[in-house]
VMD Tcl script that draws the C-alpha trace (Angstrom):
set ca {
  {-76.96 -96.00 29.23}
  {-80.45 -94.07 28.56}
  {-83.16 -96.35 27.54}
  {-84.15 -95.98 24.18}
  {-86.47 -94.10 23.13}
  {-88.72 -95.58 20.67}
  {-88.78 -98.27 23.37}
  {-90.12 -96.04 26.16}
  {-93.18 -94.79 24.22}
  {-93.59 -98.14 22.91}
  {-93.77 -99.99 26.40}
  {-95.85 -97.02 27.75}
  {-98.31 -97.56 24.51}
  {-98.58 -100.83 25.83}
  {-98.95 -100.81 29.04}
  {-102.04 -98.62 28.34}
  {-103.53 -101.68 25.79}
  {-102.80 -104.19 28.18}
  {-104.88 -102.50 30.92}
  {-107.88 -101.94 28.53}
  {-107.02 -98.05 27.69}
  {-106.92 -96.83 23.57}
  {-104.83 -93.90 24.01}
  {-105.56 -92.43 20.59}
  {-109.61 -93.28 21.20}
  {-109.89 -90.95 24.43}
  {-111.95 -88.64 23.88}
  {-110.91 -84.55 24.57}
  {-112.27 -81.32 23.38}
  {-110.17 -79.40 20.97}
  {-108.45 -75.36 21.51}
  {-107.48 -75.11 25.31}
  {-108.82 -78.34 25.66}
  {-105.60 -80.03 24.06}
  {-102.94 -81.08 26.41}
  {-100.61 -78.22 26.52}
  {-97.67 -76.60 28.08}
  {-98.64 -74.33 31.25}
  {-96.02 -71.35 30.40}
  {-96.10 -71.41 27.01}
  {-99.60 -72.46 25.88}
  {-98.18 -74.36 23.10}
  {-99.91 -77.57 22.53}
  {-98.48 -80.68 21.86}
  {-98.30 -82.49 18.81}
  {-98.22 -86.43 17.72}
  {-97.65 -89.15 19.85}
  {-97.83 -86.92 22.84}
  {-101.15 -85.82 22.59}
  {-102.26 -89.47 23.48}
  {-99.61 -89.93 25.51}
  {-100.61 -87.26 27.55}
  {-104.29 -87.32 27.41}
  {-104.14 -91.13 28.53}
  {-103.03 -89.81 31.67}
  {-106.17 -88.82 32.74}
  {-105.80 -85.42 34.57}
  {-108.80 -83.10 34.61}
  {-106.59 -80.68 33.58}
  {-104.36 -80.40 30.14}
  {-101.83 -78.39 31.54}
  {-98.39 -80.09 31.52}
  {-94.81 -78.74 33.24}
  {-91.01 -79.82 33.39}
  {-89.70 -80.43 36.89}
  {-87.35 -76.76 35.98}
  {-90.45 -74.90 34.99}
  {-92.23 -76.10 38.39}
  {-89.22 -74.45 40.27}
  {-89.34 -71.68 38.14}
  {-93.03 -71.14 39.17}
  {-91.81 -71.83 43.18}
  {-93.97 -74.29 43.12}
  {-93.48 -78.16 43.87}
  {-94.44 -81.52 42.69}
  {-96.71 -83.85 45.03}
  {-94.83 -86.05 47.42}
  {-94.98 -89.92 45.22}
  {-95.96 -87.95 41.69}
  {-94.92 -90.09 38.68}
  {-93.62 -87.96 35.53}
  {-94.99 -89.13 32.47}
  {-92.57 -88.30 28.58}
  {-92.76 -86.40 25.74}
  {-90.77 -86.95 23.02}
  {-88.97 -84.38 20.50}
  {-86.81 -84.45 17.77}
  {-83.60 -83.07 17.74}
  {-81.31 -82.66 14.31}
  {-77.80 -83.11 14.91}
  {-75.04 -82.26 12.14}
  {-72.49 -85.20 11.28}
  {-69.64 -86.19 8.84}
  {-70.11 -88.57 6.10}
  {-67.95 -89.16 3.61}
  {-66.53 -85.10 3.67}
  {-70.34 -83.92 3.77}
  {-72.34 -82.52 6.55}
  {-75.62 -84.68 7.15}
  {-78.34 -83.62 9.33}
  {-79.06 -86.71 11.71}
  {-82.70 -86.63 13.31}
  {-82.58 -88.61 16.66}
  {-85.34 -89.03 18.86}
  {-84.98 -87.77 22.75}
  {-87.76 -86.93 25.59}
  {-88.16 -85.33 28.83}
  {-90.41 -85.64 31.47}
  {-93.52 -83.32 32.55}
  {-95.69 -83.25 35.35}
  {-99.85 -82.47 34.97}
  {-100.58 -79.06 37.12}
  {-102.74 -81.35 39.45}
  {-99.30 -83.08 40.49}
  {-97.98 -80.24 41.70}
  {-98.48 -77.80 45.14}
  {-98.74 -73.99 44.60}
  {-99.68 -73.41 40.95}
  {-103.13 -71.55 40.11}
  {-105.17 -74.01 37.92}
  {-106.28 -71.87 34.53}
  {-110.26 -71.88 34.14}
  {-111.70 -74.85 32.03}
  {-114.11 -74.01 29.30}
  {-117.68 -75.78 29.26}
  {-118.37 -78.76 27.36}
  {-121.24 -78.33 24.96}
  {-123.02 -81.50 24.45}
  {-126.00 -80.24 22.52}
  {-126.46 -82.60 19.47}
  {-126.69 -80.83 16.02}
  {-124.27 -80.60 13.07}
  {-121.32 -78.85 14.03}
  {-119.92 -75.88 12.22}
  {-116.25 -76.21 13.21}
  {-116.36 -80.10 11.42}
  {-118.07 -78.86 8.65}
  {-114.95 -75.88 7.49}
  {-112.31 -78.89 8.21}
  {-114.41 -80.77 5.50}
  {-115.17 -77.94 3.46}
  {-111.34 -76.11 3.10}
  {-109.54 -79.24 2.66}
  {-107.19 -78.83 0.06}
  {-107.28 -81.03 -2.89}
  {-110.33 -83.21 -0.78}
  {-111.54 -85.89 -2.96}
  {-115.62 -86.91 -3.74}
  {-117.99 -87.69 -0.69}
  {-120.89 -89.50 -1.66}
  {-123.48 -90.89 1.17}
  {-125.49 -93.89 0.54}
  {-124.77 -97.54 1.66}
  {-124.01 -98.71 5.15}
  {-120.36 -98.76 5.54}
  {-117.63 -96.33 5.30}
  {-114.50 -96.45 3.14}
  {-112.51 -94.26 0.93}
  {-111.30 -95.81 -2.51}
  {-107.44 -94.96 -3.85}
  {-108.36 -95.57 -7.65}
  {-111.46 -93.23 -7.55}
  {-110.49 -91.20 -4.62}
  {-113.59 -91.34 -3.42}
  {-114.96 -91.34 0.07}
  {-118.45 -93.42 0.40}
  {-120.49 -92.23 4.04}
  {-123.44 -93.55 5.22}
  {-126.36 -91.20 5.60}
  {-125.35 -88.85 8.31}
  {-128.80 -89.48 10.30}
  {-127.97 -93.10 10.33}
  {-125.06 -92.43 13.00}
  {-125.72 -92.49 16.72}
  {-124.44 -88.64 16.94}
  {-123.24 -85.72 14.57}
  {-119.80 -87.00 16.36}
  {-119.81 -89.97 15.48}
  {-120.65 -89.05 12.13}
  {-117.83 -86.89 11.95}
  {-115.31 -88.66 13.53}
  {-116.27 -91.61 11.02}
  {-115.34 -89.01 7.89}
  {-112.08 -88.07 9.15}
  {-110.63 -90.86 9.42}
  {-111.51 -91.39 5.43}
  {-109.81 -87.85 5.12}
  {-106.93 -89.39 6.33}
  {-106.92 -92.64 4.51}
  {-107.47 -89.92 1.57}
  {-104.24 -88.34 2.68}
  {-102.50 -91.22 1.23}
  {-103.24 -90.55 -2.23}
  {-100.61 -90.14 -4.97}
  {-101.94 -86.59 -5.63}
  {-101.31 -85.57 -1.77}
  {-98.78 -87.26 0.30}
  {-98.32 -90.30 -1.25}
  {-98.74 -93.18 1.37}
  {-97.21 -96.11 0.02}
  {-99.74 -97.33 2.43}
  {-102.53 -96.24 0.13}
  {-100.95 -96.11 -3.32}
  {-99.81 -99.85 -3.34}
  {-101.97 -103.00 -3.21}
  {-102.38 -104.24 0.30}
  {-104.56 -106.92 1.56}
  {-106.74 -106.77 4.67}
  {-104.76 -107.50 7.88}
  {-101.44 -107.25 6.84}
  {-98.95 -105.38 8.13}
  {-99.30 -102.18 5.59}
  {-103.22 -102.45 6.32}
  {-102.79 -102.34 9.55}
  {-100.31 -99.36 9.60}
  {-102.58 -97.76 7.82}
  {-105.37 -97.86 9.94}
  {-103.68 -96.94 12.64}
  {-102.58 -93.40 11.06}
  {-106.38 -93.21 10.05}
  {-107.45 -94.01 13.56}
  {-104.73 -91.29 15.18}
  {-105.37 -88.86 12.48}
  {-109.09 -89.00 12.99}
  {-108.19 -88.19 17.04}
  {-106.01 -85.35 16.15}
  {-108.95 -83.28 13.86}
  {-111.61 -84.55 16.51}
  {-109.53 -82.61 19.26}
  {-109.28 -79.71 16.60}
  {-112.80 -79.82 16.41}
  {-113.45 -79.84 19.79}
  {-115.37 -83.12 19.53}
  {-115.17 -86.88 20.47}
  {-113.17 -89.67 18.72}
  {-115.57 -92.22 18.29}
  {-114.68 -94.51 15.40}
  {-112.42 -96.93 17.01}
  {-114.60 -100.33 17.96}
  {-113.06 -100.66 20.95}
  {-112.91 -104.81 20.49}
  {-110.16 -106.80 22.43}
  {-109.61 -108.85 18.94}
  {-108.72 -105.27 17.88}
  {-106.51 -104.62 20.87}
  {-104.70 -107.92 21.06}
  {-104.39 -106.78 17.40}
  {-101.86 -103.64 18.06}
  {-100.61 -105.34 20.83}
  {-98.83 -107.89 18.95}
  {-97.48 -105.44 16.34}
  {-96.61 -103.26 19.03}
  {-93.91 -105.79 20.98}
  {-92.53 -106.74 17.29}
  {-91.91 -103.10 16.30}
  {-91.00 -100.56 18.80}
  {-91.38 -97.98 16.23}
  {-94.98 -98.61 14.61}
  {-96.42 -96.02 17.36}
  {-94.43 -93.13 17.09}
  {-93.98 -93.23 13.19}
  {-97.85 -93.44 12.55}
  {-98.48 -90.77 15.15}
  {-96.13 -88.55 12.92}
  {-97.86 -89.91 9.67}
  {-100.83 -89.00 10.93}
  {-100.28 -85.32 12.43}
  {-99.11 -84.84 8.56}
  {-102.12 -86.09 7.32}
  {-104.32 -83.67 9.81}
  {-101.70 -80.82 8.75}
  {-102.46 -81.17 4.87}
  {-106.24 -81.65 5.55}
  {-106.38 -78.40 7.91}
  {-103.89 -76.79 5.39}
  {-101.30 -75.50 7.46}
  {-97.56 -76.00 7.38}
  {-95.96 -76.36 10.81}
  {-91.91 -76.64 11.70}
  {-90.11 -78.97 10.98}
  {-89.95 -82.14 13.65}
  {-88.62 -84.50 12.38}
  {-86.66 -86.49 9.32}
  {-87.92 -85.15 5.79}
  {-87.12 -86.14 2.37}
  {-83.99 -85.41 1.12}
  {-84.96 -82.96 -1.89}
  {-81.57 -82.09 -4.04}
  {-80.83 -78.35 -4.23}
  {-79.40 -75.88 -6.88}
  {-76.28 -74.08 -5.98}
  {-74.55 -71.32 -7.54}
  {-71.31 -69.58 -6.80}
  {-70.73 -65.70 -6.60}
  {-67.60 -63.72 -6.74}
  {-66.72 -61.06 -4.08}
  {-66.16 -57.90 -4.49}
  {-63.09 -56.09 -3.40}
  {-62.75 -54.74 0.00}
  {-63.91 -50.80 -0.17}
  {-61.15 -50.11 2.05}
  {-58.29 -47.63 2.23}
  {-54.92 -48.38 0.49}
  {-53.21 -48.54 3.89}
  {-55.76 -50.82 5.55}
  {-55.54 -53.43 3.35}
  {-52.03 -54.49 4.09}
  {-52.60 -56.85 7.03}
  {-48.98 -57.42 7.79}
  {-48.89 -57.57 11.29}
  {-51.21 -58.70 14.08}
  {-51.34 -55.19 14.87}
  {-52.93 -54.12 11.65}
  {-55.27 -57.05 11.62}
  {-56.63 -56.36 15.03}
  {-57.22 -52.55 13.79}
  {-59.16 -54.12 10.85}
  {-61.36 -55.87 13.08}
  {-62.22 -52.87 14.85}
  {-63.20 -50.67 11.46}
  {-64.68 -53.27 9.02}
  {-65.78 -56.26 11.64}
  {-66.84 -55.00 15.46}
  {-69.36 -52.30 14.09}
  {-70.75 -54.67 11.18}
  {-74.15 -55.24 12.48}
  {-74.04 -59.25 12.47}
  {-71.72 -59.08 14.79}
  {-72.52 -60.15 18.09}
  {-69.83 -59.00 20.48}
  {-71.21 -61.31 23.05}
  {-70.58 -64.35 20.99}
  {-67.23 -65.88 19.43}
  {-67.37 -64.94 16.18}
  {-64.91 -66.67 13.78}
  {-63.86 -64.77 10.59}
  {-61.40 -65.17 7.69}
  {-59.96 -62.03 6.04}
  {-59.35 -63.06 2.46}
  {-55.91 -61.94 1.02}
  {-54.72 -61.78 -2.83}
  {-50.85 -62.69 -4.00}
  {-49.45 -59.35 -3.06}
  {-50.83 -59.93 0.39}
  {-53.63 -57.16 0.62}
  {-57.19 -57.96 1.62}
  {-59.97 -58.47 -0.68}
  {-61.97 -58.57 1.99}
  {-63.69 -60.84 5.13}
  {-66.26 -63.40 5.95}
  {-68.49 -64.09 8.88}
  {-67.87 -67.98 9.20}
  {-69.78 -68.90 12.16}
  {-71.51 -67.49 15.27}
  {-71.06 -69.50 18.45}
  {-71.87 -68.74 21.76}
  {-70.09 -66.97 24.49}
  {-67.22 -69.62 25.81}
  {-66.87 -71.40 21.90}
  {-67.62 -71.10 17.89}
  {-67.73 -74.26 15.85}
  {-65.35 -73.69 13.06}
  {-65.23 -76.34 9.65}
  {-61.99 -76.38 6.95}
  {-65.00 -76.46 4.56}
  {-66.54 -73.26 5.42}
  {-63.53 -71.55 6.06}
  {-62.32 -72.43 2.43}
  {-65.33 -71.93 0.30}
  {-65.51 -68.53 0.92}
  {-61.86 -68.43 -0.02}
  {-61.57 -70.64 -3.13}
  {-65.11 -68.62 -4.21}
  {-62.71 -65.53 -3.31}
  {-59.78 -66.69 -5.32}
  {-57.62 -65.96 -2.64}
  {-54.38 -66.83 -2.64}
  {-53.68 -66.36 1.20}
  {-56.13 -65.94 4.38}
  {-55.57 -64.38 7.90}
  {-57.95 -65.97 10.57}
  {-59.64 -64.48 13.05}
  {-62.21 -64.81 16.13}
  {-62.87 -62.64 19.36}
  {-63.08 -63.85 23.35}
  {-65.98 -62.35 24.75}
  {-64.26 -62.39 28.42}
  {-61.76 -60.12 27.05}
  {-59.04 -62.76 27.47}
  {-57.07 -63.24 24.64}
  {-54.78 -66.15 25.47}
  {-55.28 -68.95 22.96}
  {-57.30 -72.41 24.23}
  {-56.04 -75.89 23.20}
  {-59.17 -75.90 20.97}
  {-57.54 -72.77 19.39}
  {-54.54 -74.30 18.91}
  {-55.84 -77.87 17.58}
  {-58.38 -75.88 15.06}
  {-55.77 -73.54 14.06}
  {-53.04 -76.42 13.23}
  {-56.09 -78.71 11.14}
  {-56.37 -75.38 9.48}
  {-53.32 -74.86 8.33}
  {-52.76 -78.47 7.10}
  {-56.05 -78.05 4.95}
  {-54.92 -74.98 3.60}
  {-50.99 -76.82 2.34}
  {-53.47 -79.42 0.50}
  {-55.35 -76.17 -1.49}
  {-52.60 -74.59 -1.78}
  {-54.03 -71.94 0.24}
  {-51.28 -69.87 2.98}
  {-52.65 -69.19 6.48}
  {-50.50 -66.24 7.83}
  {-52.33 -65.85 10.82}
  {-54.76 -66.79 13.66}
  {-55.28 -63.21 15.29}
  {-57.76 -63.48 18.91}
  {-59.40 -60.20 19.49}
  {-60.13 -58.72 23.03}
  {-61.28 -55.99 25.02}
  {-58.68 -53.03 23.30}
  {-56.20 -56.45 23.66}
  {-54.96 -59.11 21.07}
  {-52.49 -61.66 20.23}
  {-50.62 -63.71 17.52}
  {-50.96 -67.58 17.35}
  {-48.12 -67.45 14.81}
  {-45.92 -64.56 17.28}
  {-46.88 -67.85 19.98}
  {-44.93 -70.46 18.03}
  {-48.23 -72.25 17.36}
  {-47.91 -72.35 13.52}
  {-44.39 -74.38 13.80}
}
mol new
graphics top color blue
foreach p $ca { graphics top sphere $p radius 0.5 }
foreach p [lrange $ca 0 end-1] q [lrange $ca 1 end] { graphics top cylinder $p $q radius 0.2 }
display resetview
């Protein structure tokens, strides 16, 4: 069996601690900077930005072992890969209901400087001039909803009941990065707040050093690293103590899945503050939704066409109404229901799923909706072969047979399963399949 995931980072996390390395402290520069994927430029987000950058390569290019063969190029002799995690939603059952499941799942990349026979990109120059920087300043300034700075005092902190962030002087820090890596990690404590993203974190009482405190400080450490890299700047604000260390350690080995989670609590938190709105990675909220059901209209079709009576006829109105509609994808199974009143004419058809070129997924509940929305008393069902073939599969068969059953419990008659081919077709019922 595959290790699991959560596991994997975690033990990577820590192997990193143990040897004296704060991933989420390492300092990078921000745009092309960011560890990245070599094809597509697309940088990476969360827990693999620190996964990656504690790596160490010069470069922060990153490819699969496939995308190294697709370049015809070849990974060093002894290389180690090093993984990225994703999140990938997977439909299920529950109690007659489709749920989408979120499970985590990685893969492995290699840096460009483990590889032979790939052209390094050009690396911008680091500025290290020392002077307030512009880029920090618009993060600060276009925050949405940001809550009161005030400067004075010599400590940093951002207060839930005031929402109020309290900065030393900025000439007080060592450098403007310093300075500016300090404030956005109060940005992201600020995240928290009931009027943003509500952090139970930051919304309920917690004392110092508990396990909600420390959580907490974790996302406002890693969220601090993830606008410091936007900003093309150094994270600086992590006092890079062992008591600190030890600290995460410890939480670490009792809770594989304190690293990931805050890493995707805190690329949230740099999302609102930069104000963008990325795709969906991972589990949301469930947020209830308002449904409404509309009739259909009858099928504009010609008095003779809309008596499906044999296979013959069916296949012919597949050709007229269904090959030429233009979400049809003749290179994909495409399963449709022709929806039939009591005297056995067609109201008209439904697109119930796309698949892909060899299978469609097909649900009782989809295919029934549309027909109990349709107030259809009968319904022929249809889908093509792209091969041409039109010879029923077992999964035909078996899908075809749960179909039917569904449809005695409705009350609903399935005449039909017709399989469309090149100029070709055929009958599941002329087959003996529906007895």
């Amino acid at each position: 069996m595959k290790r699991d995931v959560y596991q994997i980072i975690t033990d990577r996390i820590i192997g990193l601690l143990e040897s004296g390395t704060v991933p989420w402290r390492r300092p990078w520069k921000g745009g092309n900077q960011a560890p990245r994927n070599y094809l597509s430029r697309k940088a990476y987000r969360g827990i693999n930005l620190f996964l990656l950058h504690a790596a160490g390569f010069p470069s922060p290019f990153w490819l699969t072992f496939r995308q190294v063969q697709w370049l015809d190029a070849r990974v060093k002799k002894g290389e180690k890969s090093f993984p990225v995690v994703f999140w990938k939603i997977l439909e299920g059952e529950e109690r007659g209901e489709t749920k989408k499941i979120p499970f985590l799942r990685y893969h492995s990349v290699f840096n460009v400087a483990q590889c032979e026979g790939i052209v390094l990109p050009h690396s911008p120059a680091v500025n290290g001039e020392f002077h307030p920087i512009e880029k920090c300043e618009a993060v600060v300034a276009h925050m949405p909803r940001r809550p009161a700075i005030e400067h004075g005092g010599g400590r940093a902190s951002y207060s839930p009941p005031l929402d109020t962030i309290t900065m030393p002087e900025a000439k007080l820090f060592e450098t403007s990065q310093a300075y500016y890596g300090t404030l956005f990690h109060e940005l992201t404590h600020a995240t928290g707040h009931v009027s943003r993203l509500n952090r139970k974190e930051v919304t309920e009482p917690i004392h110092f050093g508990s396990d909600p405190y420390s959580r907490e400080e974790l996302v406002a450490e890693m969220g601090a690293a993830f606008l410091s890299g936007h900003c093309e700047i150094e994270n600086t604000t992590l006092d890079q103590s062992a008591s600190y260390i030890h600290n995460w350690l410890e939480r670490l080995k009792d809770d594989r899945k304190l690293v990931v989670h805050a890493a995707a609590q805190a690329q949230k938190a740099c999302d609102f503050i930069l104000d963008v709105r990325p795709e969906d990675e991972g589990p949301t909220e469930y947020q209830p939704k308002e449904f409404k059901v509309v009739a259909l209209r009858d099928c504009p079709t010609p008095e003779h066409m809309q008596l499906c009576d044999t296979p013959e006829q069916t296949a012919e109105y597949w050709r007229l109404h269904i090959a030429g509609s233009p979400q049809f994808n003749p290179e994909c199974e495409c399963f449709v229901v022709l929806l039939l009143n009591t005297r056995k004419r067609v109201k008209g058809h439904h697109l119930v799923s796309i698949g892909t070129m060899d299978t469609v997924l097909t649900h009782a509940r989809e295919v029934f909706r549309i027909a109990i929305t349709g107030s259809a008393s009968a319904i022929v069902l249809m889908h093509n072969h792209p091969s041409g073939e039109v010879e029923p599969s077992e999964a035909d068969v078996k899908v075809t047979r749960d179909l039917i059953r569904a449809g005695q419990l409705l009350k609903i008659e399935v005449l039909d399963h017709v399989i469309v081919g090149h100029g070709r077709h055929c009958s599941l019922r002329s087959l003996g399949h529906f007895y």
